[in-house]
C-alpha positions in Angstrom: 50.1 -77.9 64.2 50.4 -74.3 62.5 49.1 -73.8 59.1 50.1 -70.3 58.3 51.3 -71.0 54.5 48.0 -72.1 53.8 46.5 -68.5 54.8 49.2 -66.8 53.0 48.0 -68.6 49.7 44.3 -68.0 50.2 45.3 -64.3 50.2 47.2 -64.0 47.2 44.7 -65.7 44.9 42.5 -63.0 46.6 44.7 -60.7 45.8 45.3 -61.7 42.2 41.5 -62.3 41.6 41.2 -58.6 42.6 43.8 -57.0 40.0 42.1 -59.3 37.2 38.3 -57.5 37.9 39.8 -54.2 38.2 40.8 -53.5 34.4 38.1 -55.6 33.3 35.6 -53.0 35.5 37.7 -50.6 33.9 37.2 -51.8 30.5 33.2 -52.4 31.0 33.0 -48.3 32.1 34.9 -47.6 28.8 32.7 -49.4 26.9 29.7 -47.9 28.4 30.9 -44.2 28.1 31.8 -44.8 24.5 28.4 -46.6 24.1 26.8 -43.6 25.7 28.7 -40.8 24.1 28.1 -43.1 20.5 24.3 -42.9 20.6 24.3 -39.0 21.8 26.7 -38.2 19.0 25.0 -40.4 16.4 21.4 -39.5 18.0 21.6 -35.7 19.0 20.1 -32.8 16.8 22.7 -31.5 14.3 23.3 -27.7 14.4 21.4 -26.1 11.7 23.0 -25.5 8.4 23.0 -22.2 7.2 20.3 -20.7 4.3 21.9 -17.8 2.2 19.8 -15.8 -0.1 21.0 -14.7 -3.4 22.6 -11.0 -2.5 21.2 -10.1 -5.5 18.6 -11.3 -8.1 18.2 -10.2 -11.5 16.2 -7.1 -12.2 12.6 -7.7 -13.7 12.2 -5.3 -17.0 9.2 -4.0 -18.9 8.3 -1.4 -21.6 10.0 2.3 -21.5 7.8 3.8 -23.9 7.9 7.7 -23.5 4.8 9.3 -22.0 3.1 11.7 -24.7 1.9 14.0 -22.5 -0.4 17.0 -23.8 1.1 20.1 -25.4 -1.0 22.7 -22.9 -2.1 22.4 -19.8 -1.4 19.6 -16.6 -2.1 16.1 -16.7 -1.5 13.0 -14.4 -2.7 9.2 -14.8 -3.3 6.3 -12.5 -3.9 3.0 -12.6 -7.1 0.8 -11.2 -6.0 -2.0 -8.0 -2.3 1.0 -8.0 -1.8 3.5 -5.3 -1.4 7.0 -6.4 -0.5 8.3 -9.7 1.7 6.6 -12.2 3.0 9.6 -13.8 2.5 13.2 -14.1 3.3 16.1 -15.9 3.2 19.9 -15.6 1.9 21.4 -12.3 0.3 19.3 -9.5 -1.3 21.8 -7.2 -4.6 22.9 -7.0 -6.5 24.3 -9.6 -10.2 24.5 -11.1 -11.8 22.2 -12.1 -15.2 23.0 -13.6 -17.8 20.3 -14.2 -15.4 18.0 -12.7 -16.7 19.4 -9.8 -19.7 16.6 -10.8 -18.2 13.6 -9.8 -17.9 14.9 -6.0 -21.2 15.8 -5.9 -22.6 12.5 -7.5 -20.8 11.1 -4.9 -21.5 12.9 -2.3 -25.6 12.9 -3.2 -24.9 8.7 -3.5 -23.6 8.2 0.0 -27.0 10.2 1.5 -29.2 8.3 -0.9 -27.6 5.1 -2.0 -28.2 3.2 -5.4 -27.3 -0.3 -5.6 -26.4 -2.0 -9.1 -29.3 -1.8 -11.4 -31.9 0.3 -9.1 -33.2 3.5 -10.4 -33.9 5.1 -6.8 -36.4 7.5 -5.4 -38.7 9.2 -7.4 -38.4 13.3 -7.6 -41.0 15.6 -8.7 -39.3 18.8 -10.4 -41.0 22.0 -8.8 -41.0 25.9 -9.3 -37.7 26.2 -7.3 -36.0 23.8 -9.9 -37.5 26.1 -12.4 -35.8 28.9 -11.3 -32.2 27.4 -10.6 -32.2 26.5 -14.2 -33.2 30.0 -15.1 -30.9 31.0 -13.0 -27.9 28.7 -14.7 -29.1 30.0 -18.2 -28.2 33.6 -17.1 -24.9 32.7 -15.9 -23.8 31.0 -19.0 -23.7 27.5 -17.4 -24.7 23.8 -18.9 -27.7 22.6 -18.2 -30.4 20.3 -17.9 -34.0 20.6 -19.4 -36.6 21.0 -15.8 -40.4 20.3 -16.5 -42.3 21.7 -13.4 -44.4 18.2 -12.2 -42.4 15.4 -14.4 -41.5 13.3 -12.0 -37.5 11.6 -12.2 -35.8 8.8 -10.6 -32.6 9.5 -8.8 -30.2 8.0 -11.4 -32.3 9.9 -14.1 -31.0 12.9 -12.5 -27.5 11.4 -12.1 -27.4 10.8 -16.0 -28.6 14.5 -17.1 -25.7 15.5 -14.2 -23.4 13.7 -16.0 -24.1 13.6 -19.9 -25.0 16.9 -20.7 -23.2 18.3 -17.5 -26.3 19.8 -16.4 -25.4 22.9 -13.3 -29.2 22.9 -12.3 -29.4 19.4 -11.8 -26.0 19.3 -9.7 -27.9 22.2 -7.2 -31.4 20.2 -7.2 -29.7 17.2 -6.5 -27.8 18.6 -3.9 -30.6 20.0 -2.0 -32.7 17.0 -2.5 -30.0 15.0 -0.8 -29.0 17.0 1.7 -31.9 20.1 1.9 -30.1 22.4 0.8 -26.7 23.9 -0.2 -25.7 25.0 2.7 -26.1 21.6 4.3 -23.9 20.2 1.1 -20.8 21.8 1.3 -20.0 20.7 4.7 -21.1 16.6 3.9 -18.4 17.6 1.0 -15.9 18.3 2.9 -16.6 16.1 5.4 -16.7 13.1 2.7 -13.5 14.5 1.1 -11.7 14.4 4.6 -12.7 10.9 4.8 -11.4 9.7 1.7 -8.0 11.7 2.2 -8.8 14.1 -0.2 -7.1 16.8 1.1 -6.1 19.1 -2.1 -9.7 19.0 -2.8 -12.7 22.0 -2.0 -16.1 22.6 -3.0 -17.3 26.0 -2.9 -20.4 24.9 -5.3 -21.9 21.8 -6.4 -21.5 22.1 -10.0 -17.9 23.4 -10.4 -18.7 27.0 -12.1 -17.7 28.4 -9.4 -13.5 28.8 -9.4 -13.3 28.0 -6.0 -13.9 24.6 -6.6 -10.7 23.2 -7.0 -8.4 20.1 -7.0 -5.3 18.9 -7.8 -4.6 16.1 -10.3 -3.1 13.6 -8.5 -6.5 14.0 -6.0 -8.6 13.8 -9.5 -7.4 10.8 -10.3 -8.7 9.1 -7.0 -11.8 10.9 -7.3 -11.9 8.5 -10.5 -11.3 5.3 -8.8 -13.8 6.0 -6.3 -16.3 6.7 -9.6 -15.6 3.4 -11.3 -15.5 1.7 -7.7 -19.2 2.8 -7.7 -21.8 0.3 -9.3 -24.3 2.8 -10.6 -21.9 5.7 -11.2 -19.7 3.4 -13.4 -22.2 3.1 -15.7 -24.1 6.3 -16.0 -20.7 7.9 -17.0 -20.1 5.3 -19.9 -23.5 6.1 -21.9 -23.5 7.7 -24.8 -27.0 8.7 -24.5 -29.6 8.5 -22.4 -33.7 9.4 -21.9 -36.1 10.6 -19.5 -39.3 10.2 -21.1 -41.0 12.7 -18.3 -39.3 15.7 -20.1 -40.3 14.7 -23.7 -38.0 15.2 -26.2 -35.9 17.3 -24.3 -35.2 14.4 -22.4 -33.1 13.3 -24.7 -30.0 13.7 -23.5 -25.8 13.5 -25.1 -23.1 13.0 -22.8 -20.4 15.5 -23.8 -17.7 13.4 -24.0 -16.9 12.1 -27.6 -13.9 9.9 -26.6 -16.4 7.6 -25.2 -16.3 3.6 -26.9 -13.4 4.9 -28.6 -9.7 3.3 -27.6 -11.3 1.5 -24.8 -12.8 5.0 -22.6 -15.3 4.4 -20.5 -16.3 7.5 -18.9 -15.9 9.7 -17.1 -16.4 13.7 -16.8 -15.7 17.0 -18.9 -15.3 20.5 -17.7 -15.2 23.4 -19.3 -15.4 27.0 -18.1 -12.6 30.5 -18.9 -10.2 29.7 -15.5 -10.1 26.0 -16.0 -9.8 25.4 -19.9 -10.9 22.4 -21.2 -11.3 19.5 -19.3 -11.3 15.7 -19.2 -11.3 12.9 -16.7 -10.7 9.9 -18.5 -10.9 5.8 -17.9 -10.1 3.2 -20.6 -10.1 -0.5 -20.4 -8.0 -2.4 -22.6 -6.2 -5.3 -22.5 -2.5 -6.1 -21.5 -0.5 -9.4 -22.2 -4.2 -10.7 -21.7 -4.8 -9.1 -18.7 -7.7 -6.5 -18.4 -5.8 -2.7 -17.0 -7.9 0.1 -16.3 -6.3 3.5 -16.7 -7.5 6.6 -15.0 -6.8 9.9 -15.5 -7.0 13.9 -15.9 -5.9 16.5 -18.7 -6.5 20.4 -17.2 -6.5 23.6 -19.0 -6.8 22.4 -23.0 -7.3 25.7 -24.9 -9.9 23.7 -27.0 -11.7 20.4 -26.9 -10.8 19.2 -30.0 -7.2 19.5 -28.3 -8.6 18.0 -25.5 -9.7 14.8 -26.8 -7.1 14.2 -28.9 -4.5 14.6 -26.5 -6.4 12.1 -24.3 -6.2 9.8 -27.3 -2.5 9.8 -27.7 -1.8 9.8 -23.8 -3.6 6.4 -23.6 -1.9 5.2 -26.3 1.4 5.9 -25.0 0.7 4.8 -21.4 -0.9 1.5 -22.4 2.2 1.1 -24.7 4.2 2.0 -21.0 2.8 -1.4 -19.8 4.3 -4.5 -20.4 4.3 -7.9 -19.2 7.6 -8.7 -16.8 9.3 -12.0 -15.4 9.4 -11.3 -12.0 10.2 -14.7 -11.5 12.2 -17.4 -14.2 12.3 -21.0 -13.2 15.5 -22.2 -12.6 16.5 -18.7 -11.4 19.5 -19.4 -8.7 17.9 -17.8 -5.5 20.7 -18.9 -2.4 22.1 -21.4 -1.3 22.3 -24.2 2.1 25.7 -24.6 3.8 25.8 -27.1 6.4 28.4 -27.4 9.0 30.0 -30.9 8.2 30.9 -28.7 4.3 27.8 -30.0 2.3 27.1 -27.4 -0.3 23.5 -26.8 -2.8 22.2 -24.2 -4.4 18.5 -23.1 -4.5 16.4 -22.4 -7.5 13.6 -21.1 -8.5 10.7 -24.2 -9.6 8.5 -21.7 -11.8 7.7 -18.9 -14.2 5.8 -15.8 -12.7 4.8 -13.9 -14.6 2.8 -9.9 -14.5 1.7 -6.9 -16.7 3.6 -4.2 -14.8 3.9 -0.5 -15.3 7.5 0.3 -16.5 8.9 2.3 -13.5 6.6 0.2 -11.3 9.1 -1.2 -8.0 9.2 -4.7 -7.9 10.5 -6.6 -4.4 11.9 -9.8 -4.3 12.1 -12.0 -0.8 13.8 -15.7 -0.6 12.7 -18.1 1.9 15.1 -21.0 2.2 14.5 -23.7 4.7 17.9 -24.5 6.4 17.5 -28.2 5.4 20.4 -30.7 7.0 20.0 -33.1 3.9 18.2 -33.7 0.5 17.7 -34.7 -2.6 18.2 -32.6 -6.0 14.4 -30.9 -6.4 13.4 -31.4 -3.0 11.6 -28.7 -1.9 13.6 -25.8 0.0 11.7 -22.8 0.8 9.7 -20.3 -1.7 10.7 -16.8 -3.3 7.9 -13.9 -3.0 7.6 -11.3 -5.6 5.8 -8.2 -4.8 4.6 -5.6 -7.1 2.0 -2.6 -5.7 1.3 -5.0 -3.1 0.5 -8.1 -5.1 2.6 -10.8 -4.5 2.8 -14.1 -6.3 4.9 -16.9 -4.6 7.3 -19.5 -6.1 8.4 -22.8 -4.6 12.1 -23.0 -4.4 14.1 -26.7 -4.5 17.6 -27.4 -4.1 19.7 -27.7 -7.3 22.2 -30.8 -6.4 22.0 -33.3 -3.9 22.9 -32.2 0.2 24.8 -34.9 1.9 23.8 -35.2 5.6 26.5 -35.7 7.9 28.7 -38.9 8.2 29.5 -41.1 11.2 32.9 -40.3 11.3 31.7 -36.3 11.8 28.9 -37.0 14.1 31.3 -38.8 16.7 34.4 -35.8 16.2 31.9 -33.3 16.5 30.0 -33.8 19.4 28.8 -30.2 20.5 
C-alpha cells in the first residue's frame, strides 16, 4: 500500500520548523551585533576634549618711578641674578675708564693666582724694581700705594692697597708678579675679556692711567657682577679701611670711595683721571618687598666727586624706588578653559598667589598648561600656569572652576567614531 501523504507531511513540518529558526538566528545575530557595538561604544576611548588657554591674561604691573639719572656724564645700571643692563642713559660706547681699569686686573691677577674665601694667598717680598714703579707713578701724577723694599705682603694685601687707595704701582707689581711681566698681562687680559664676552672692553695698562684703557658701560656693569661673584674680591672692595702692618703706618690704608655703608653700597671702584672725569662703579644691597636686590652699576665723566657721589646717591634711590613687587599670578585668575565633544563646558583657574619683586619694564611671560580632561569635579586639578621673569619662573597649579560632565550613554551609543 502507498503512503505518500505521510511523506508529504514529514516535509512540511520540516519545512515550517525551518522558517521558525531562521528569524530567531536572525534575531540572536542582532542581538549580538548590538551587544558588541554596545560594549565598544560604551567601552572605547572618548576623543579628547579640547584645552583652550586664556588668549589673553591680565598684565602684571610694578613701580614706574622715573630714573634720576646724573646731570654730566653717562651712566647705566644692572641688576644681580638679571642679564644686561636695566637702564641707561647718555652714551654707551667706549670710553676711559681710569682706575676702573682695577677691577680687570684684580681679576685677571685672581684667575693666575686664585684666592678662595677667607685665604690671604702667597706671600710677596717688595723689591728695588717695586721701588722704582712707584717712583715712577709719583712722577706721572698717578695714585699710589706706599712700597717698603723687603716687607713682605700677602696677595690680598696687595689686592686691598689696589683697591682702597687705588694704588697704580701695586696694579703693575701685581701684574708682573702674576703673570711676569706686562707684556705677558695684556694678552691674558684680553684673552680673559674674550672669554667673558667682553667685547667693548681693552687694556692698554693695568692700572687704567693710560686712556687707552677703555670700556663701555653696559660692559662695566658685568665687569661688576663678575666682582661681587668673586669671594675674596667682594669683600676687599666693601672695606672702609684696611692694614698691612709690614709698611708701618703707611700701611694704613682709606678706600676712596665715601659712599661706602652708606644707602646699602657695597663696593666697588673709583676712577679718576683729566679724559675720564670722575668715576664710580657702584653696588648696593637693600631690600625689596623683603627680598634682598643687588644693584650694580657705573657713572662716567663727573666733573667733580662730590658730584659724583651724590649722583650715585640719588640714582640708587630712584632705581630701588623703580622696583616693586608684582602679581604675576592671582588665584582664582581665569586661565582657559576644557570643551569636550559631547558640549560639556569648565573654565580653569588659577589655585594660587605668586608673587615677585620685579623691575618696572622688566618682560614678564605667562604659559597655561591645561590637561584636556574628559570629566571632573569643580577644583580637580587641571594643568598648571608658568610665569617667567628674566628667566625665573614660578609655577601655579591650575583646577577647573565648575564641574565637567563626562559623556552620557545615550551619546556614547550615537557617537561611535
Amino acid at each position: 500500500m502507498t503512503q505518500f501523504p505521510l511523506r508529504r507531511d514529514r516535509r512540511s513540518r520540516a519545512r515550517s520548523r525551518s522558517l521558525l529558526r531562521a528569524p530567531l538566528a536572525i534575531a540572536i545575530v542582532l542581538a549580538v551585533l548590538a551587544a558588541c557595538y554596545g560594549g565598544y561604544a560604551l567601552l572605547r576611548p572618548l576623543p579628547a576634549s579640547a584645552a583652550t588657554p586664556a588668549a589673553t591674561l591680565a598684565t602684571p604691573t610694578s613701580a614706574k618711578e622715573p630714573i634720576a639719572w646724573p646731570a654730566n656724564g653717562v651712566a647705566a645700571i644692572g641688576e644681580v641674578g638679571y642679564d644686561g643692563i636695566l637702564a641707561s642713559h647718555g652714551s654707551q660706547e667706549r670710553t676711559s675708564i681710569a682706575s676702573m681699569t682695577k677691577t680687570i686686573t684684580a681679576l685677571v691677577v685672581l684667575e693666575k693666582l686664585p684666592l678662595a674665601k677667607g685665604e690671604s694667598g702667597p706671600t710677596y717680598t717688595f723689591t728695588a724694581q717695586d721701588q722704582q714703579i712707584y717712583q715712577d707713578t709719583v712722577a706721572e701724577g698717578g695714585s699710589r700705594a706706599p712700597v717698603v723694599v723687603g716687607a713682605q705682603v700677602t696677595e690680598r694685601q696687595l689686592l686691598e692697597g689696589l683697591m682702597l687707595p687705588s694704588g697704580n704701582n701695586y696694579a703693575i707689581t701685581l701684574a708682573n708678579w702674576a703673570y711676569g711681566s706686562m707684556e705677558n698681562f695684556l694678552p691674558a687680559a684680553r684673552a680673559w675679556l674674550d672669554k667673558h664676552g667682553l667685547t667693548d672692553t681693552v687694556l692698554a695698562d693695568a692700572s687704567g692711567i693710560n686712556p687707552g684703557s677703555q670700556s663701555s658701560p653696559p660692559n662695566l656693569v658685568e665687569i661688576a657682577k663678575l666682582v661681587l661673584a668673586h669671594p675674596v674680591l667682594s669683600t676687599v672692595v666693601s672695606e672702609k679701611t684696611a692694614s698691612i702692618p709690614a709698611l708701618g703706618e703707611a700701611g694704613n690704608l682709606k678706600n676712596t670711595n665715601d659712599l661706602l655703608g652708606t644707602g646699602g653700597v657695597i663696593g666697588i671702584k673709583t676712577g679718576t683721571t683729566i679724559v675720564a672725569g670722575a668715576c664710580l662703579m657702584f653696588a648696593a644691597e637693600r631690600e625689596v618687598a623683603g627680598k634682598k636686590v643687588t644693584v650694580v652699576g657705573v657713572v662716567i665723566g663727573a666733573p667733580t666727586h662730590e658730584e659724583l657721589f651724590a649722583s650715585v646717591s640719588k640714582l640708587l634711590d630712584s632705581t630701588y624706588s623703580a622696583f616693586g613687587e608684582a602679581t604675576l599670578i592671582k588665584k582664582g585668575d581665569p586661565v582657559g578653559f576644557i570643551q569636550t565633544p559631547w558640549g560639556s563646558h569648565a573654565n580653569v583657574v588659577a589655585t594660587e598667589d605668586a608673587t615677585a619683586v620685579v623691575w618696572r619694564d622688566s618682560p614678564i611671560t605667562r604659559k597655561v598648561s591645561i590637561d584636556p580632561l574628559a570629566s571632573g569635579k569643580q577644583g580637580d586639578p587641571a594643568g598648571k600656569i608658568t610665569a617667567t621673569e628674566n628667566g625665573v619662573s614660578v609655577e601655579v597649579p591650575v583646577a577647573l572652576a565648575d564641574d565637567l560632565d563626562g559623556a552620557s550613554v545615550w551619546w556614547r551609543l550615537t557617537n561611535p567614531m
